[in-house]
C-alpha positions as a Markdown table, in Angstrom:
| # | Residue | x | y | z |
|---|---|---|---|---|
| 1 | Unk | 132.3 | 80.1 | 96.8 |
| 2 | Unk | 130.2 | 78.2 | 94.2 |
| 3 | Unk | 126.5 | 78.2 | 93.8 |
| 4 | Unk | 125.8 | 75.2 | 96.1 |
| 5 | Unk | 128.4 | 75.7 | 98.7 |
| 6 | Unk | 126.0 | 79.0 | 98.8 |
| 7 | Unk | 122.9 | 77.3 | 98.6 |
| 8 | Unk | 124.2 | 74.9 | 101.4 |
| 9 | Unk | 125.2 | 78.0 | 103.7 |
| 10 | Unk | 121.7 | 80.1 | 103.4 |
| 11 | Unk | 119.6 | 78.8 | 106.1 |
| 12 | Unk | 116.7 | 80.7 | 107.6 |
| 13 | Unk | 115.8 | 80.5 | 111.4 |
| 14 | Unk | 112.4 | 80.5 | 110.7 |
| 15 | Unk | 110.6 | 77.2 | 109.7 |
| 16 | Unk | 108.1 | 79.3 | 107.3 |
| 17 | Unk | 108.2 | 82.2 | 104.9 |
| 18 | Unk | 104.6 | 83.7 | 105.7 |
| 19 | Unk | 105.9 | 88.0 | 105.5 |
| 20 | Unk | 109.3 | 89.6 | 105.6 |
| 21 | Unk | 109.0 | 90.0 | 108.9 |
| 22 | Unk | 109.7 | 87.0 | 110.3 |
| 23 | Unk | 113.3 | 86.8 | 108.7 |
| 24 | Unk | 116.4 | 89.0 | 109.6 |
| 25 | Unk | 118.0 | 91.8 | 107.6 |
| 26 | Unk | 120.6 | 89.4 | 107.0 |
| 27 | Unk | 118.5 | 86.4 | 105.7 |
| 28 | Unk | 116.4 | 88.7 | 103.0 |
| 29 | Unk | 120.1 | 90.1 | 101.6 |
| 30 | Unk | 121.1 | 86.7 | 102.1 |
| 31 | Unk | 118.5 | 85.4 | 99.5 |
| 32 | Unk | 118.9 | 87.9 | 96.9 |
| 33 | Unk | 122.4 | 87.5 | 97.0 |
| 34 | Unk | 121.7 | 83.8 | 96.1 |
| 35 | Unk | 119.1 | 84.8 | 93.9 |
| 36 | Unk | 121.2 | 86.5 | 92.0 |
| 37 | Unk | 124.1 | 83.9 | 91.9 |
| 38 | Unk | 121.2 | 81.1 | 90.9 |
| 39 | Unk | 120.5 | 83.2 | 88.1 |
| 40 | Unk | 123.6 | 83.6 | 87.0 |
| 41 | Unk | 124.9 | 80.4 | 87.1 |
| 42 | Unk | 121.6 | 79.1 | 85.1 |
| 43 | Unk | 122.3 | 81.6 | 82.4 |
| 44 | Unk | 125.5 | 80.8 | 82.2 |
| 45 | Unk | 125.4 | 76.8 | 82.3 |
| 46 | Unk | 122.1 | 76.0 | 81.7 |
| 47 | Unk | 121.3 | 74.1 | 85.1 |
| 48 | Unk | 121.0 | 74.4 | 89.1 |
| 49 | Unk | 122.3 | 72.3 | 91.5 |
| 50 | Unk | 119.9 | 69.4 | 92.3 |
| 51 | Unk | 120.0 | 70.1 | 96.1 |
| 52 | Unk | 116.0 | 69.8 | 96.0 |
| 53 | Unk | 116.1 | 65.9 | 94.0 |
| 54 | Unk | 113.3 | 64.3 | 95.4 |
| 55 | Unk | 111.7 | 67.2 | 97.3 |
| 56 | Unk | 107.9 | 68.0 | 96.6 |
| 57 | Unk | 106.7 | 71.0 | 97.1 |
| 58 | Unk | 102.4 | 70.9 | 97.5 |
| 59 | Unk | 101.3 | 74.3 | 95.8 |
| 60 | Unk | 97.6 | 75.4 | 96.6 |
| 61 | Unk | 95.5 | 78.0 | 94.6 |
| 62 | Unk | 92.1 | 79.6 | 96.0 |
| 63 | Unk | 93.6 | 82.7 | 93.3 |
| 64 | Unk | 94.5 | 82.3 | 90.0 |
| 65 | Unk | 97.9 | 83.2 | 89.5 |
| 66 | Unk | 100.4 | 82.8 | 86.1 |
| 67 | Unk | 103.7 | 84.1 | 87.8 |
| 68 | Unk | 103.4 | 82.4 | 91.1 |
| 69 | Unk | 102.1 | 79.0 | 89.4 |
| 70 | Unk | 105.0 | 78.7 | 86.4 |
| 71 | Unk | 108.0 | 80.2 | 89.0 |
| 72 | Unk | 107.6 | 78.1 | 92.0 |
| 73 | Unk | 106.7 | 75.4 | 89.8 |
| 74 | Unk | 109.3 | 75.6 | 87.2 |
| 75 | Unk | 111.7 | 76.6 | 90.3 |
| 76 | Unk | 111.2 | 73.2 | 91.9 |
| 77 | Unk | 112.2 | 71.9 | 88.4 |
| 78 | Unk | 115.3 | 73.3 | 88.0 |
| 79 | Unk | 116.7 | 72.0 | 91.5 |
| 80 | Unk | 115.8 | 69.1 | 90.6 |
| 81 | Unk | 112.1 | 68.5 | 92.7 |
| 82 | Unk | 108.9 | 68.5 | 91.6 |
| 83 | Unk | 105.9 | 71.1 | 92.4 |
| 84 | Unk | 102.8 | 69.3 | 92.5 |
| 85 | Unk | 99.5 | 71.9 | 91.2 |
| 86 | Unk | 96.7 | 71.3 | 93.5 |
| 87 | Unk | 93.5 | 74.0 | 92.9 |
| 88 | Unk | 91.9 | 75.0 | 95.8 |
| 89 | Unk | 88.7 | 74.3 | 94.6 |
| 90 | Unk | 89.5 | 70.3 | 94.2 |
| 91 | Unk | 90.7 | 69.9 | 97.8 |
| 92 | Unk | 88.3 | 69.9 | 101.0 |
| 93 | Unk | 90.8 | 73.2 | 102.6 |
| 94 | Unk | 88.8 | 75.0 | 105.0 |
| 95 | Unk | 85.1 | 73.2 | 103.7 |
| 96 | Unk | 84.6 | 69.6 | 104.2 |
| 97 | Unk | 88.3 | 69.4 | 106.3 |
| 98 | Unk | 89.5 | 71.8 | 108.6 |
| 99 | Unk | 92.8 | 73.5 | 108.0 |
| 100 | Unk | 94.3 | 71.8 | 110.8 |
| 101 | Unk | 93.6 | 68.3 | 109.6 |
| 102 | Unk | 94.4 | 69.4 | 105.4 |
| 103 | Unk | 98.3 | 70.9 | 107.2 |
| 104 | Unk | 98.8 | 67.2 | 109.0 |
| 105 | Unk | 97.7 | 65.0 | 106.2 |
| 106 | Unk | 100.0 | 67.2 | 103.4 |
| 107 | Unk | 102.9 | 67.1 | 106.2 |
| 108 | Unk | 102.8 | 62.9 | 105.6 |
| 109 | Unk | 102.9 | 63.5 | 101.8 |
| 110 | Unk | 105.0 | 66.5 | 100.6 |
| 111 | Unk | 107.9 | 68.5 | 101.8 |
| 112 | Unk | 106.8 | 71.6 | 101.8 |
| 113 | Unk | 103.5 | 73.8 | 101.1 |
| 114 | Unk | 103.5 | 76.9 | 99.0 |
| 115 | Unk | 99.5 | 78.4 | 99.6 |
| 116 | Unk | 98.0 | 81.1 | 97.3 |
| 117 | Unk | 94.5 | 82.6 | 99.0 |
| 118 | Unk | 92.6 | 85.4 | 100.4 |
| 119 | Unk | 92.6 | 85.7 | 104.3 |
| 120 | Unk | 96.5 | 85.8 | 105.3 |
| 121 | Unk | 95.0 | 84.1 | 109.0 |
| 122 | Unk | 94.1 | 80.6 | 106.7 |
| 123 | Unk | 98.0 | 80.5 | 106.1 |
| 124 | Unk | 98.9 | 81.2 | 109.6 |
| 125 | Unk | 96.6 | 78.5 | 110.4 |
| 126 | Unk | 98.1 | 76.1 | 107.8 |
| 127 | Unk | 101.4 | 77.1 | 108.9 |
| 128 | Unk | 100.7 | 76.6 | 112.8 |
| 129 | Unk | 99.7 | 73.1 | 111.9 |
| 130 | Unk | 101.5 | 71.6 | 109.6 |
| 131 | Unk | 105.4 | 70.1 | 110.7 |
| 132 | Unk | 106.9 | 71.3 | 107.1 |
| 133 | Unk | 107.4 | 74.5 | 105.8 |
| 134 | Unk | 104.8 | 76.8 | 104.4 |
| 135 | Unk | 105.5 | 79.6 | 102.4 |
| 136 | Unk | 102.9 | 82.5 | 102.0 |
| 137 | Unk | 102.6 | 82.4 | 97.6 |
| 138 | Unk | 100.0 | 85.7 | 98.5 |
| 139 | Unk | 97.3 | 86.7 | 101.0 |
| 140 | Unk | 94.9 | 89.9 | 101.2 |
| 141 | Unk | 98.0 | 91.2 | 104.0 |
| 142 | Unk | 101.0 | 90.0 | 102.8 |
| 143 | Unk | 103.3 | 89.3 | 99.0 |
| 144 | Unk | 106.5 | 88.7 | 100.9 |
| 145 | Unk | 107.7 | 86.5 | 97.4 |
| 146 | Unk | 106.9 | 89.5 | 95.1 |
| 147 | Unk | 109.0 | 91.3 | 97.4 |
| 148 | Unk | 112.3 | 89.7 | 97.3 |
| 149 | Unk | 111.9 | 89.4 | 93.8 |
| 150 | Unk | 111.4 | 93.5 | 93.4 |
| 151 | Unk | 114.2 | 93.6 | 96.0 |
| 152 | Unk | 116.4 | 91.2 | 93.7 |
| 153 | Unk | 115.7 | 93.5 | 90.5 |
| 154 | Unk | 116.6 | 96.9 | 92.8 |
| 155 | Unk | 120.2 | 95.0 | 94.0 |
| 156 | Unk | 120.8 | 94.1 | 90.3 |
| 157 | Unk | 120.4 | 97.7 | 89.4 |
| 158 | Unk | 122.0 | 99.3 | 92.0 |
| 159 | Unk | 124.4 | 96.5 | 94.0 |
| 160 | Unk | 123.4 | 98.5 | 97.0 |
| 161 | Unk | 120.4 | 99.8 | 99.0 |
| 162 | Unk | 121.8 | 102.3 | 100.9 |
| 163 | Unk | 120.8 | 105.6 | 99.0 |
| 164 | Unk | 118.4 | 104.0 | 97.0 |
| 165 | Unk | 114.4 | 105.4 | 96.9 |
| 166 | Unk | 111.3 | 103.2 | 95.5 |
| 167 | Unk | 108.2 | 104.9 | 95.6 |
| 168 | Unk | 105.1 | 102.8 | 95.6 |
| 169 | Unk | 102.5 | 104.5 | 93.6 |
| 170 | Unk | 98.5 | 103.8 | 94.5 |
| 171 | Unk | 96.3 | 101.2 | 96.3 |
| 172 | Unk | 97.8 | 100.6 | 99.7 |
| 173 | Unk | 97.2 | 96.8 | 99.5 |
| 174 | Unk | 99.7 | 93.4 | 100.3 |
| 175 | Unk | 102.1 | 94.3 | 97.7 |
| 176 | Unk | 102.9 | 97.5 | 99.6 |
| 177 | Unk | 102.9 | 96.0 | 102.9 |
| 178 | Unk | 105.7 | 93.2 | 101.9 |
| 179 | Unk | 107.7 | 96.4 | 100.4 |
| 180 | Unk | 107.8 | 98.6 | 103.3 |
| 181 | Unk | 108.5 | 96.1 | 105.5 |
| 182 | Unk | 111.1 | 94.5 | 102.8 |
| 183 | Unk | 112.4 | 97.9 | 102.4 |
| 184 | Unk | 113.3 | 98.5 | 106.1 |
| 185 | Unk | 115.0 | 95.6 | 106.7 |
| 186 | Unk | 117.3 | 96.0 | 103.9 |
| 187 | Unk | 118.0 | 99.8 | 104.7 |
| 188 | Unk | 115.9 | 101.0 | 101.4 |
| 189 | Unk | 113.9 | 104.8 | 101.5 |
| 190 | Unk | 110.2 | 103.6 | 100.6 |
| 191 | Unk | 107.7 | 106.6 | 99.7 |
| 192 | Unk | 104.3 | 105.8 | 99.3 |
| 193 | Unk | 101.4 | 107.8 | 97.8 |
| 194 | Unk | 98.1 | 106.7 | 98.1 |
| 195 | Unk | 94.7 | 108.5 | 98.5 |
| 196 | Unk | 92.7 | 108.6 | 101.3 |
| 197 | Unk | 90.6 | 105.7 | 102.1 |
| 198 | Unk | 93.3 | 103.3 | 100.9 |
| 199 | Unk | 96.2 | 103.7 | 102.8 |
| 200 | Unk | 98.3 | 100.8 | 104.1 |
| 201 | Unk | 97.7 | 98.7 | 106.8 |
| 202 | Unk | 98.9 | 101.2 | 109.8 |
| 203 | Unk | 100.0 | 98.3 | 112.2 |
| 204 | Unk | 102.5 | 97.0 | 109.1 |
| 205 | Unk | 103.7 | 100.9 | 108.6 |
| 206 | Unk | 104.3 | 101.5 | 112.3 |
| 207 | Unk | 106.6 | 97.9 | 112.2 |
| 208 | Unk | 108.2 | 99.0 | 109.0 |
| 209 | Unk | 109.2 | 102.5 | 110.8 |
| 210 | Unk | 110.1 | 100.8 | 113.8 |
| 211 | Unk | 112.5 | 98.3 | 111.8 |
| 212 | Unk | 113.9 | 101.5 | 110.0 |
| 213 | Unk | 115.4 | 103.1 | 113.3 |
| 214 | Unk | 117.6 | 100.1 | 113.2 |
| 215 | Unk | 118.5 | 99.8 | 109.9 |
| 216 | Unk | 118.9 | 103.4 | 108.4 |
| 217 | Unk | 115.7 | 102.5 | 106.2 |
| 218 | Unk | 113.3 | 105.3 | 105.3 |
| 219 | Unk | 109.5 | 105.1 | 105.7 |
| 220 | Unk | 107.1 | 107.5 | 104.5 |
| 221 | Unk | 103.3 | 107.5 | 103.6 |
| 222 | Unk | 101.4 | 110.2 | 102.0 |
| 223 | Unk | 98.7 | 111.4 | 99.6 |
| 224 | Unk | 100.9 | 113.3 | 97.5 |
| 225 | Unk | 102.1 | 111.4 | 94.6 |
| 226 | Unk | 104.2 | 114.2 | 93.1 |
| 227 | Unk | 106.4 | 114.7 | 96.3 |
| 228 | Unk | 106.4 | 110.8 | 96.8 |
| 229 | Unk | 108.0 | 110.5 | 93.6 |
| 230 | Unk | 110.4 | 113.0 | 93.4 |
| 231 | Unk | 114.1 | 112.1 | 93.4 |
| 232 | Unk | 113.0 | 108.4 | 93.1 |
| 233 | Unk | 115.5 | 105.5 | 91.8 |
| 234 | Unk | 112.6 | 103.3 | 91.0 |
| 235 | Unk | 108.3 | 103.6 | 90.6 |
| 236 | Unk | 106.3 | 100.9 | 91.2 |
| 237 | Unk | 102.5 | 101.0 | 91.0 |
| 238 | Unk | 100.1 | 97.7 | 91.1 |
| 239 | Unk | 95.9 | 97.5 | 89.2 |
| 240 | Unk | 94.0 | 99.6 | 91.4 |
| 241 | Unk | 91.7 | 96.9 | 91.9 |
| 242 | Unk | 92.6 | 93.6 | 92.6 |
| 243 | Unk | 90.7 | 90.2 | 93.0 |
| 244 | Unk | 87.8 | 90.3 | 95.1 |
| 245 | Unk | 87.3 | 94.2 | 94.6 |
| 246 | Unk | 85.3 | 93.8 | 91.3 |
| 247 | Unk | 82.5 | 95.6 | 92.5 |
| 248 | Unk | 84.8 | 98.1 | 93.6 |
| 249 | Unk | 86.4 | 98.7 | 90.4 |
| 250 | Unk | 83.5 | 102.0 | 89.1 |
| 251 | Unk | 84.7 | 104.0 | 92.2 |
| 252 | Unk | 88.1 | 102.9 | 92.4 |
| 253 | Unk | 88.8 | 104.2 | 88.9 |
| 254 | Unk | 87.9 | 107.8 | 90.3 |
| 255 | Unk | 89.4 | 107.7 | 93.4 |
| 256 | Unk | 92.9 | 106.8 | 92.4 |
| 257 | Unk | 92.8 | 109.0 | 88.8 |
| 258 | Unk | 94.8 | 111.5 | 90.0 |
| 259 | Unk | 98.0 | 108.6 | 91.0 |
| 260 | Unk | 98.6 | 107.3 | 87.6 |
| 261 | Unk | 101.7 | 106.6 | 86.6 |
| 262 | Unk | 102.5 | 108.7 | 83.5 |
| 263 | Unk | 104.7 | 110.8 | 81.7 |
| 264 | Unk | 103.8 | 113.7 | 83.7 |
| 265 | Unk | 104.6 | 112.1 | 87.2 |
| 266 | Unk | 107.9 | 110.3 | 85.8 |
| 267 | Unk | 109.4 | 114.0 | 85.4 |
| 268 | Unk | 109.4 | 114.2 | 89.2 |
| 269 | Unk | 111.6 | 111.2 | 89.8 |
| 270 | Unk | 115.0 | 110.8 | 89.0 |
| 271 | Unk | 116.6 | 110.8 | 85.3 |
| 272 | Unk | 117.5 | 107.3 | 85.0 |
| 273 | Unk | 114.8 | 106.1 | 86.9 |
| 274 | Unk | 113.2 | 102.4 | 86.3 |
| 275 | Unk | 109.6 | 101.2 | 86.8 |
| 276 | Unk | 108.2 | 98.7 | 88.2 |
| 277 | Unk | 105.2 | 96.4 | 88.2 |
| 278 | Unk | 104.2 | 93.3 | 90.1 |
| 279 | Unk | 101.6 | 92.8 | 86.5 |
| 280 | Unk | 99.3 | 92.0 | 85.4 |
| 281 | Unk | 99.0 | 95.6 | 84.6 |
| 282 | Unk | 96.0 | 97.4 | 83.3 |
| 283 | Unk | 97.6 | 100.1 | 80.5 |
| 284 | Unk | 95.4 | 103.0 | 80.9 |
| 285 | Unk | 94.6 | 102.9 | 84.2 |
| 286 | Unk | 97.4 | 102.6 | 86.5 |
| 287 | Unk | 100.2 | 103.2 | 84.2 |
| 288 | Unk | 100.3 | 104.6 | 80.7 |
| 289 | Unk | 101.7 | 102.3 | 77.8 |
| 290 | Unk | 104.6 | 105.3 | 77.3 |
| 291 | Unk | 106.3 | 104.2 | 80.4 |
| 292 | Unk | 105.3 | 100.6 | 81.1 |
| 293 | Unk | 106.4 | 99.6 | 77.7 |
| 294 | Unk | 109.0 | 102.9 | 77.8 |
| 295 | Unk | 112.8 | 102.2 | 78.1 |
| 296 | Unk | 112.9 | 102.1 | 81.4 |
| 297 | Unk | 110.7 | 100.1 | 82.0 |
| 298 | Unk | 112.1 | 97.2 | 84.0 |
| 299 | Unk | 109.0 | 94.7 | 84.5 |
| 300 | Unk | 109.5 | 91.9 | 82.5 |
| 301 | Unk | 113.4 | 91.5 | 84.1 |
| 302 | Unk | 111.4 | 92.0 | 87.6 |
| 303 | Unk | 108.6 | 89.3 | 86.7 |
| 304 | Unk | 111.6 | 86.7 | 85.5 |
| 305 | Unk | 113.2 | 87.3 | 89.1 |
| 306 | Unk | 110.3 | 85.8 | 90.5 |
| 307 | Unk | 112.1 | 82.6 | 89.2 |
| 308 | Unk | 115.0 | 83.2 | 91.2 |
| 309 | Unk | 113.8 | 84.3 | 94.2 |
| 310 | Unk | 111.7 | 81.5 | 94.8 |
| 311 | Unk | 114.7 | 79.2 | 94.0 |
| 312 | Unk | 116.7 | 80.6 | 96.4 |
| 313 | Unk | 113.5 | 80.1 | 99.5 |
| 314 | Unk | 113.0 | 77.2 | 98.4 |
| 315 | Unk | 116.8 | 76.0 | 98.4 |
| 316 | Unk | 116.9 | 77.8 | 101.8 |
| 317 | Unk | 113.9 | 76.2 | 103.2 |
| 318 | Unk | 113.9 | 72.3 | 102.0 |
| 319 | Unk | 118.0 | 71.6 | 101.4 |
């Protein structure tokens, strides 16, 4: 089957990609898979298919971003749409509009919305509203796009998930939450170790544990970053303190000292193990330079699947 048969033949259920939750087991493996053969064929040939000509896809920013901005944008690009950059502080979202009226009056324009905020309920609210898709580019709850793109750099590793452990490393924030429940649906064991005070969301572990009886998937949290790590297949850790956390940052840096990821931790996982990084990263902090910039170190291939993920959402969404 070629690249756009396959692009033609992934279809989601849902109308928006807001978490991981809302698609099945078999949509998520679905999308890496075409991930995967969208990156393939580009490397190969040069091009996509153009099943997106003519599509525009609106994408809003209340938080900077470099990865999200260039991939979905560039993504649209290379299947032949056009992503349209629209700063959140420019457009009357939430202020002078309300959220309701902003999702009809972008439904009459674009084709899609790709939203990058704070509060995950002002993209549930777009979402309700507007009549074209909406995909969730990163809330406070939820990174469900940096998710299938670690999940497309684990499948590329490993061709499998069965077997395979990622442990998650520190601040028990959206990144995490998109993983575990990412990680149940495909079947993945996902340990995380973070200290007390800043655990995950326990509503979004419960699901994840839940969705792992079905799946074989393993879910564990704990404070212990040594036993979270050991036997790993992959190590991922995010900045201890993100955007909006600033003031937070003095007594963050003591509280998660002890869960750095370093050449002493490392030992504890597997040989060949890789690392991962949603970046930016703060060397010295969360991760030593050793192992970020080390050999197995697998970032930079994880940030590049970003690319290819969002393709393959967007080809499933708007073809």
């Amino acid at each position: 089957m070629s690249v756009l048969q396959q692009t033609i033949d992934v279809k989601l259920k849902a109308k928006d990609v807001l978490t991981l939750e809302e698609l099945s087991s078999e949509e998520i493996v679905s999308l890496i898979q075409l991930a995967v053969q969208l990156k393939t064929q580009r490397a190969e040939t040069g091009s996509n298919p153009n099943v997106l000509q003519g599509k525009v896809l609106a994408m809003i920013f209340d938080k900077s971003s470099t990865r999200t901005r260039v991939s979905f944008e560039t993504g649209m690009l290379h299947l032949g749409g056009h992503g349209m950059f629209l700063s959140g502080k420019e457009l009357q979202l939430g202020r002078g509009e309300t959220i309701e009226d902003t999702a009809k009056v972008l439904s009459q324009y674009v084709d899609a919305i790709m939203i990058r905020t704070f509060e995950h309920e002002k993209v549930a609210e777009l979402a309700k509203h507007a009549t074209i898709p909406v995909i969730n580019g990163l809330t406070d709850g939820h990174h469900p796009c940096q998710a299938l793109a670690d999940l497309q750099t684990i499948y590329e590793e490993k061709g499998t998930f069965e077997g395979v452990k990622l442990t998650y490393v520190g601040d028990g924030n959206n990144v995490l939450h998109s993983l575990l429940i990412g990680g149940a649906k495909v079947g993945l064991h996902v340990a995380a170790a973070c200290p007390a005070g800043y655990e995950p969301n326990e509503e979004i572990v419960n699901t994840a544990k839940e969705i792992a009886k079905k799946t074989g998937a393993v879910i564990e949290v704990m404070e212990n970053p040594q036993a979270a790590v050991q036997g790993a297949d992959f190590l991922y850790t995010d900045v201890w303190t993100s955007m909006g956390q600033e003031e937070e940052a003095a007594k963050r840096l003591q509280d998660f000292a002890a869960y750095q990821v370093n050449e002493q931790l490392v030992q504890w996982a597997k040989p060949d193990y890789k690392f991962l990084h949603c970046l930016p990263a703060h060397r010295g902090e969360e991760v030593t330079a050793e192992v970020i910039d080390g050999p197995q170190s697998a970032v930079f291939e994880q940030a590049g699947n970003r690319l290819h993920a969002q393709k393959a959402v967007l080809a499933a969404l708007l073809q």
